[in-house]
C-alpha positions as CSV (number, residue, x, y, z in Angstrom):
1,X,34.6,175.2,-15.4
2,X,32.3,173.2,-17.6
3,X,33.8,170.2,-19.6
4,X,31.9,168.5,-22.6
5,X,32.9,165.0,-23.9
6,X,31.8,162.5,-26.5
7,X,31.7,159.4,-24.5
8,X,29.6,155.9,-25.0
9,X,26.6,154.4,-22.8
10,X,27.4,151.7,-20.9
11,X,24.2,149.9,-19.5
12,X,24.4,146.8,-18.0
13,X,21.9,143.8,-18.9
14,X,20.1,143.3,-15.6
15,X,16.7,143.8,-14.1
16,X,17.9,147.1,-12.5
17,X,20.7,148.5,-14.9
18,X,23.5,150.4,-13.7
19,X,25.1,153.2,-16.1
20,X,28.3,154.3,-17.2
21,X,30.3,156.6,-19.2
22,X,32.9,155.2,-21.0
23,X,36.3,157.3,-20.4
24,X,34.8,158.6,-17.1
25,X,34.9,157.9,-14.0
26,X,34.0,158.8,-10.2
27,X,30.7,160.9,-11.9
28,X,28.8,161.5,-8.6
29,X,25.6,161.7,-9.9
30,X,25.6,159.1,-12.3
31,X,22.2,158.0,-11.3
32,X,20.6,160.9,-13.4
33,X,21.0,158.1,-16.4
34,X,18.3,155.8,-15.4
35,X,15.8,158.5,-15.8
36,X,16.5,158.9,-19.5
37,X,15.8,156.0,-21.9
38,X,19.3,155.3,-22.7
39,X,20.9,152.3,-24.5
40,X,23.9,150.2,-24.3
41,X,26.6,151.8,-26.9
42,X,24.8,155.4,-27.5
43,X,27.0,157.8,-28.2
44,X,25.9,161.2,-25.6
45,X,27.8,164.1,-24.9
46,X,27.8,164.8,-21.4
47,X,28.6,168.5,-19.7
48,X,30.3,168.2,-16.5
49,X,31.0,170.2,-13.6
50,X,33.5,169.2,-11.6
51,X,32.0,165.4,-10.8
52,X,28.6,166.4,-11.1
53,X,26.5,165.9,-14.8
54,X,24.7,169.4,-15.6
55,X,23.5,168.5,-19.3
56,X,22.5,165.1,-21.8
57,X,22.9,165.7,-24.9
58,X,21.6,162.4,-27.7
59,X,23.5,162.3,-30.7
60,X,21.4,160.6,-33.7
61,X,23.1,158.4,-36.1
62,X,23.2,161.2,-38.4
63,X,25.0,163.4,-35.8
64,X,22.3,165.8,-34.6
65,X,22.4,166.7,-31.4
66,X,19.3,166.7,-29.0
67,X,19.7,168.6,-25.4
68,X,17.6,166.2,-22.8
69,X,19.1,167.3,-19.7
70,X,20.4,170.3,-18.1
71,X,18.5,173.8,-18.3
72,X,21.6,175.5,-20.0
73,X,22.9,174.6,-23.3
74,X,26.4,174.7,-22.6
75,X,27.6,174.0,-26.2
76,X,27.4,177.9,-26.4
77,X,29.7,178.5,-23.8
78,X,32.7,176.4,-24.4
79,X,35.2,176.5,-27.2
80,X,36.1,172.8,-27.4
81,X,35.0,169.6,-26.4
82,X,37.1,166.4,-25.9
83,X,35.8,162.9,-27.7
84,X,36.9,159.6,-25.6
85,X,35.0,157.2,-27.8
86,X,38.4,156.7,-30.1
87,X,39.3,154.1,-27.7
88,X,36.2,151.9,-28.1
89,X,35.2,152.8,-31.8
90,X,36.8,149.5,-33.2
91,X,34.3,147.1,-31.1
92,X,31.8,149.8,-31.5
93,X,31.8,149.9,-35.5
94,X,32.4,146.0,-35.6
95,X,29.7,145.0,-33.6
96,X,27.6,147.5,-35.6
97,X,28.8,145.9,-39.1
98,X,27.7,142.6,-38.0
99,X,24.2,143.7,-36.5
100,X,23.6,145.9,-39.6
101,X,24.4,142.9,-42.4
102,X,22.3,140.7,-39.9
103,X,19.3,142.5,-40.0
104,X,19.5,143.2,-43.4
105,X,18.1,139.8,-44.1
106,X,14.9,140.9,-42.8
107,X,11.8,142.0,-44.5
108,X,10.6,145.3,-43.6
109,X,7.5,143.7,-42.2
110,X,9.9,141.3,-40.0
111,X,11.4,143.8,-38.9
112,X,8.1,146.0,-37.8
113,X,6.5,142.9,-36.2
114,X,9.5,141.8,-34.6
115,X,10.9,145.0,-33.6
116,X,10.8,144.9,-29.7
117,X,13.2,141.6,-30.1
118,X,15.3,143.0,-32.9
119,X,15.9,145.6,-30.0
120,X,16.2,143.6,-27.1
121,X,19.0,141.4,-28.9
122,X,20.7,144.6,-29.8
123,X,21.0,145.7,-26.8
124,X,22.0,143.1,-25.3
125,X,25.0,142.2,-27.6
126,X,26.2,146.3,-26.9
127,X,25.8,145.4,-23.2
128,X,27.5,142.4,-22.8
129,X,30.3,142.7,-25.3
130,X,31.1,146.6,-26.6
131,X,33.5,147.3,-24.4
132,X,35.7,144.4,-24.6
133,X,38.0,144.2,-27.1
134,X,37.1,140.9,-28.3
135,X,38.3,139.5,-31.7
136,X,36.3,139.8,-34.6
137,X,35.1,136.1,-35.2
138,X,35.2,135.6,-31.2
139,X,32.1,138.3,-31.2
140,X,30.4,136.9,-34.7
141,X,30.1,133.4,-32.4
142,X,28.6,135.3,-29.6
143,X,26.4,137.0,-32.0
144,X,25.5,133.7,-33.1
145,X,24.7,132.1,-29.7
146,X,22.7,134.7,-29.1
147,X,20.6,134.8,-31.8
148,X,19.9,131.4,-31.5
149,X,18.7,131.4,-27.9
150,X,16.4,134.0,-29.1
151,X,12.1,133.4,-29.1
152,X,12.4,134.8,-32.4
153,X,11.1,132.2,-35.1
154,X,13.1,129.2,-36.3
155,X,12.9,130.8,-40.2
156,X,14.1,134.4,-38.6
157,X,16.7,132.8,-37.0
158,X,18.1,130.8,-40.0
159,X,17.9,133.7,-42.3
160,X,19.8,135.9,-39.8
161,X,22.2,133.0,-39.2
162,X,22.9,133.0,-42.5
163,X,23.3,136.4,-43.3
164,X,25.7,136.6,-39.8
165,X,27.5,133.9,-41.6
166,X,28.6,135.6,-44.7
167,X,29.4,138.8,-42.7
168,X,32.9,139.7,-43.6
169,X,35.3,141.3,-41.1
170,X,34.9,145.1,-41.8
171,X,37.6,147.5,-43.6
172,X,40.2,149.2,-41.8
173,X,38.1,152.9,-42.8
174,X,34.7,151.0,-41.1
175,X,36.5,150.1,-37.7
176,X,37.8,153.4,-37.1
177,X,34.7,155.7,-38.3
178,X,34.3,158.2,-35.7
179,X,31.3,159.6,-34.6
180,X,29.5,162.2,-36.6
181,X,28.9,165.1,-34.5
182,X,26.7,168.2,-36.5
183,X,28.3,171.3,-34.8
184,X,27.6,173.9,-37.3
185,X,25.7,176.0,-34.9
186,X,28.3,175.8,-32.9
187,X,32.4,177.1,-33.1
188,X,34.0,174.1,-30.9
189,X,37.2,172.2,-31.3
190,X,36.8,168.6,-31.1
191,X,39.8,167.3,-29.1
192,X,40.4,164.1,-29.7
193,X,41.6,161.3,-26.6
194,X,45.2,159.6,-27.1
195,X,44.6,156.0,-27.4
């Protein structure tokens, strides 16, 4: 029997990253992950088999849905889905808030000619602290550290310092926003994990 679930990336920051699915475990072939350009904190819905992965599917920030794995689209053959995100959507959203008001200080053109270290930093702040349930102002610092031990000019750095700075701890409704997930084409229940 096939099982579907909304889960998070975990990739670790190192030279030869390993993968994980958060709310899984014992996945035999989690290897398959490397070969797809996966980041720290992506939301994916995975198809499984028993241990094994069958299908990859990418959800965008708008909550399409992309197949990039698997021959069979086996959202056509199930009738509902489980999400096992709800657990680590607080340090997800939060960590999004502040990256989001941090990069807002930046040109567009800053942002295009910087863009491979505006990535780098990103995902290295979802690897090393999304799944921890770190207080709010205990990640802002790390945010900060990081940031500044960046290669990133010293004007870059102050205005997303400042920016950081100012960041406010998000509402209630911004720490629990789940995942958008566009299933019209499909008829699936979307059961949700207990926390």
């Amino acid at each position: 029997m096939i099982n579907i679930s909304l889960v998070f990336v975990r990739k670790s920051n190192s030279t030869i990253p390993d993968f994980s699915l958060l709310g899984l475990n014992n996945i035999s072939n989690i290897e398959i992950l490397k070969s797809h350009k996966l980041v720290s904190s992506q939301p994916i819905l995975v198809a499984l088999l028993k241990d094994k992965i069958v299908a990859i599917y990418l959800v965008s920030s708008i909550g399409k849905i992309n197949q990039i794995h698997g021959t069979v689209d086996y959202l056509n053959e199930i009738e509902e889905m489980y999400d096992l995100t709800g657990k680590f959507l607080k340090s997800y959203n939060t960590i999004s808030h502040l990256l989001l008001n941090t990069f807002k200080s930046l040109s567009p053109e800053e942002i295009i000619t910087f863009k491979n270290y505006l990535n780098a930093l990103e995902e290295k702040i979802f690897s090393n602290y999304f799944s921890n349930d770190i207080p709010f102002e205990i990640i802002k610092r790390h945010i900060s550290r990081d940031i500044r031990k960046t290669t990133l000019t010293t004007i870059l750095k102050s205005k997303m310092l400042s920016s950081l700075t100012k960041t406010s701890m998000p509402m209630k409704n911004i720490w629990n926003k789940k995942i958008d997930l566009d299933l019209e084409d499909y008829d699936i229940k979307i059961q949700s994990q207990p926390l």
